[in-house]
C-alpha positions in Angstrom: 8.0 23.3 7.9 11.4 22.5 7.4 13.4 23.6 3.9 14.1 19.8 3.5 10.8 19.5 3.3 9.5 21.6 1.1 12.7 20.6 -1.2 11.2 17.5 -1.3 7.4 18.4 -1.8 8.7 20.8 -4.7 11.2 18.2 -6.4 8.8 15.2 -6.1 5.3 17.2 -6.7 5.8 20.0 -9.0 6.8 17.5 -12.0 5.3 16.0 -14.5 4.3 13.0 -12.0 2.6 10.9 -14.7 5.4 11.2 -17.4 7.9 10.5 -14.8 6.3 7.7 -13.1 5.4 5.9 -16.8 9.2 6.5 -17.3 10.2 4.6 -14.1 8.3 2.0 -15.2 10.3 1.9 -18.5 13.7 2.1 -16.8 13.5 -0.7 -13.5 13.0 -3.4 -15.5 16.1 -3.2 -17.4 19.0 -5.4 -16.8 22.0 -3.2 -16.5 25.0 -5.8 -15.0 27.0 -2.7 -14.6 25.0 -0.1 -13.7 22.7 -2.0 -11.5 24.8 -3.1 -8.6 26.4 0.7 -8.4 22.6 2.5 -8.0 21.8 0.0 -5.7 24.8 0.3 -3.7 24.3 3.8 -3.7 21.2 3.5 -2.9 22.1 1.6 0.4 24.7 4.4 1.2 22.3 7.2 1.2 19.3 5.4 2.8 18.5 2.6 5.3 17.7 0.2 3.0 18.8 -3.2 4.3 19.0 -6.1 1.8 19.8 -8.5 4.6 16.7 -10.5 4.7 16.3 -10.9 1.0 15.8 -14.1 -0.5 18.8 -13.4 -3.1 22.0 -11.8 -2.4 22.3 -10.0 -6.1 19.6 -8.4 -8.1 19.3 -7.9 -12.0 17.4 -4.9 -11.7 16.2 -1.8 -9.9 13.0 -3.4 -10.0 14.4 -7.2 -9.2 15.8 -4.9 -6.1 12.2 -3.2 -5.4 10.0 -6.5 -5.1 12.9 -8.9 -3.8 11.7 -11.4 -1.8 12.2 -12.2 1.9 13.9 -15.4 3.5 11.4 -17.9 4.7 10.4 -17.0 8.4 11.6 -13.5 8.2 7.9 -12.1 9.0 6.4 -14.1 11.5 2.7 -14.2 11.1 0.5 -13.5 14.8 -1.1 -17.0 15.5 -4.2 -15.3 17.1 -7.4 -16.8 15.3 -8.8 -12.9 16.6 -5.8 -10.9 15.3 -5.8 -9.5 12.2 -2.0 -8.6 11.3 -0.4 -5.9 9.1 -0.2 -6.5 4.9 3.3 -5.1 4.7 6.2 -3.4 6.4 4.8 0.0 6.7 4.6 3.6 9.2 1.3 3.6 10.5 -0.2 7.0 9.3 -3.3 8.7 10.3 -6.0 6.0 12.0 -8.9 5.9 14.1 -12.8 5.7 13.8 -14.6 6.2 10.5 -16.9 9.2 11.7 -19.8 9.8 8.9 -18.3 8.6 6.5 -15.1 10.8 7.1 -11.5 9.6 7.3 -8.4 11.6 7.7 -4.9 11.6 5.8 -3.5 14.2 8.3 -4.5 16.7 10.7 -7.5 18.8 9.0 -7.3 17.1 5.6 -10.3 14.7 5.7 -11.5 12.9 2.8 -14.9 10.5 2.0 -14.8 6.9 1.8 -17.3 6.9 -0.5 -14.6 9.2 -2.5 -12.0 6.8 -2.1 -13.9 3.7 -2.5 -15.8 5.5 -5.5 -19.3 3.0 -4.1 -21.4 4.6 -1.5 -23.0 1.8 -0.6 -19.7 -0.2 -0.1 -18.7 2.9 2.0 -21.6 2.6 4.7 -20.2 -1.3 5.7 -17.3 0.6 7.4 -19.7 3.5 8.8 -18.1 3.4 12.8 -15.2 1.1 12.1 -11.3 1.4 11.9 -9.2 3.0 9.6 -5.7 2.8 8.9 -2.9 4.5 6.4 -0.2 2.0 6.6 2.8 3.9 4.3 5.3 2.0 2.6 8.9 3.8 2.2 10.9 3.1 -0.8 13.6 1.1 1.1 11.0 -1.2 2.9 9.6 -5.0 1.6 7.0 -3.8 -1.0 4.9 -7.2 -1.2 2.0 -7.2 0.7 0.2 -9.8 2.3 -3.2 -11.5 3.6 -4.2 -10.3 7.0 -6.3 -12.9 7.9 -7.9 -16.4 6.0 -10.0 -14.2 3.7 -11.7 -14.2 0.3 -11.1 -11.4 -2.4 -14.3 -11.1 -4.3 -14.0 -8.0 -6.3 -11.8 -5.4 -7.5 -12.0 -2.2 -8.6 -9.1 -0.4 -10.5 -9.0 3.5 -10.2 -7.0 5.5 -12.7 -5.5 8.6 -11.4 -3.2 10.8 -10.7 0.8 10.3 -8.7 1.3 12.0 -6.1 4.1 11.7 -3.9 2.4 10.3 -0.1 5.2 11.6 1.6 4.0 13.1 4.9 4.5 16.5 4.1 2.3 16.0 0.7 -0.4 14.8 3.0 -0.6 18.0 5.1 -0.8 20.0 1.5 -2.7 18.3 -1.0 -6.8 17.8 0.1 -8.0 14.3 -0.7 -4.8 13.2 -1.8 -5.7 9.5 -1.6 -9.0 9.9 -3.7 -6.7 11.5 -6.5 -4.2 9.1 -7.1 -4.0 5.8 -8.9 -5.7 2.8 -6.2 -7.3 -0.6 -6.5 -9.8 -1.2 -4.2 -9.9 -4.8 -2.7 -13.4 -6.3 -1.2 -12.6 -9.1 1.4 -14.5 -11.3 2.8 -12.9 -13.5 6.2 -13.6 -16.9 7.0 -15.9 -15.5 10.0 -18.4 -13.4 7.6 -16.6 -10.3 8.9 -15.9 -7.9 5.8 -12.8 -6.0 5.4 -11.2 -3.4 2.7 -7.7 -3.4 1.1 -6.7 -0.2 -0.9 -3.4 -0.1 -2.4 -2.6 3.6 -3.0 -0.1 3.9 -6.2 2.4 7.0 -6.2 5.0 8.9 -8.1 7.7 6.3 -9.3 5.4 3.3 -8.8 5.2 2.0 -12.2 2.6 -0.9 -11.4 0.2 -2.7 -9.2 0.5 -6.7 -9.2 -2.6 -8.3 -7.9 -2.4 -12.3 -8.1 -6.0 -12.6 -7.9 -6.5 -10.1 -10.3 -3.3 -11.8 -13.1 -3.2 -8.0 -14.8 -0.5 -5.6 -13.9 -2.2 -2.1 -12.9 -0.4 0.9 -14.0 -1.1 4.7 -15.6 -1.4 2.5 -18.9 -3.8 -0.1 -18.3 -7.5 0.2 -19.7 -10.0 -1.3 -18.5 -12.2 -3.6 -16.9 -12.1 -1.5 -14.4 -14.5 -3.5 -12.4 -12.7 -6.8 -11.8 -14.4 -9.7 -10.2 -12.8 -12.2 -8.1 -13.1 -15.7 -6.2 -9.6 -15.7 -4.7 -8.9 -17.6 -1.4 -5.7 -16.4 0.7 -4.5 -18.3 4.0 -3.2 -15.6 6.4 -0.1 -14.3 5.6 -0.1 -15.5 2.2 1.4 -13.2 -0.8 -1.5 -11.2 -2.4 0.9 -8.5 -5.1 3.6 -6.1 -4.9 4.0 -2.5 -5.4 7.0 -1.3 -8.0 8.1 1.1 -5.7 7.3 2.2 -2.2 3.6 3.7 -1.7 0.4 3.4 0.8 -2.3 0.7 1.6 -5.6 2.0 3.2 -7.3 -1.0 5.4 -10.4 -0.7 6.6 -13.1 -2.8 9.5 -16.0 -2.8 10.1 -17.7 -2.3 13.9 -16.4 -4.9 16.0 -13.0 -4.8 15.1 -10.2 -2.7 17.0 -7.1 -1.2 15.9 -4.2 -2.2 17.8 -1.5 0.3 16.7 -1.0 4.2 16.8 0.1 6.6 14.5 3.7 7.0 13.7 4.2 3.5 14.4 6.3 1.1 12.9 5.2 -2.1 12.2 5.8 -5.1 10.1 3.9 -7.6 7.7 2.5 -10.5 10.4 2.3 -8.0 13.1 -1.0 -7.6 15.1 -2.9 -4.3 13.4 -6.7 -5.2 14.3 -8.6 -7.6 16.6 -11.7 -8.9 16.0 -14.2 -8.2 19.0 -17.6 -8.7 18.4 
């Protein structure tokens, strides 16, 4: 373990992550003409965050600069009818086959999809299937996307906790996932085949936009927590945005293989499963 890292475990996870995170949501929104332009460019010096693909060239603020945009054809989306591609830019975390019930978040830290999905019965559908942990880092795209032609039926909003899901929380903090703020997403493709979206909020993400939900999702928000849904998406279509860099869980059913490793990089429209069976 590495002193950078447990700088950066100590400085992002022994806080007052709620407070904090409420107070990020407070502070990105606001238009700043001054000030904006020098954090982002800042920002840029000390991180790779390229702003070359956005759809606009200056931002109003922090938050105009978190959920920018991309130009038109930037993410090509896999034509494959079979292919299922990746929701966002991401690092492919922990995956693999859902074992009993039993997914990982790192090596000896497993956690229950009937935990993270907080429905047991929902949890069996995936019993033998794929998992993956697709992490968003602050300087990536942070709108996520339809994997396939699929229908959103139901969502359920999970109130929670922030903490950072940086790797080196992951390999400290015991059903990390399952603690913090999430929505949970039940798909439906065109073929019959079900599938799972869970958007993992973090410290410094402020909100959750859903489209098919039309709430914003954040530490705040009060209820229904069970959401119900009849929202069509075309593959690759926009489905929300995270305020800030953070995690989405997808999961398959039998049938459906993964078709990337961990530690991967991958972008939205890129192959992540293919259907099988």
């Amino acid at each position: 373990m590495t002193l950078r890292e447990n700088l950066s475990f100590l400085l992002t996870n022994r806080i007052p992550r709620r407070w904090l995170t409420r107070l990020m949501g407070r502070i990105s929104p606001l238009e700043l003409p001054f000030v904006t332009p020098a954090a982002i460019g800042l920002w840029k010096a000390f991180s790779d965050l390229d702003l070359s693909e956005a759809k606009k060239t200056r931002f109003t603020s922090l938050q105009d600069c978190f959920v920018r945009e991309l130009k038109p054809g930037a993410r090509p989306i896999a034509a494959d009818p079979a292919t299922l591609v990746s929701p966002c830019d991401a690092i492919v975390g922990a995956c693999g086959t859902i074992d009993r019930g039993t997914v990982v978040q790192a090596k000896g830290f497993p956690y229950t999809l009937t935990e993270l999905l907080t429905d047991a019965a929902l949890a069996q559908i995936y019993e033998g299937g794929q998992f993956v942990t697709l992490r968003i880092t602050p300087t990536m795209y942070h709108r996520f996307h339809a994997p396939h032609d699929l229908e959103v039926d139901h969502v359920t909003y999970v109130s929670g906790d922030a903490w950072n899901v940086y790797p080196i929380a992951l390999r400290r903090v015991q059903r990390l996932f399952c603690r913090n703020e999430r929505a949970i997403l039940r798909c439906r493709l065109a073929s019959g085949t079900p599938i799972a979206l869970v958007p993992v909020a973090a410290i410094l993400v402020a909100s959750i936009r859903l489209h098919c939900a039309d709430v914003l999702l954040h530490l705040r928000y009060r209820g229904p927590n069970e959401i119900p849904c009849n929202a069509r998406y075309q593959k690759g279509q926009e489905m929300g945005w995270f305020q800030h860099g953070s995690t989405i869980i997808a999961l398959v059913p039998k049938g459906v293989s993964l078709c990337v490793g961990e530690g991967q990089r991958i972008r939205m429209g890129e192959p992540l499963f293919r259907e099988t069976a």
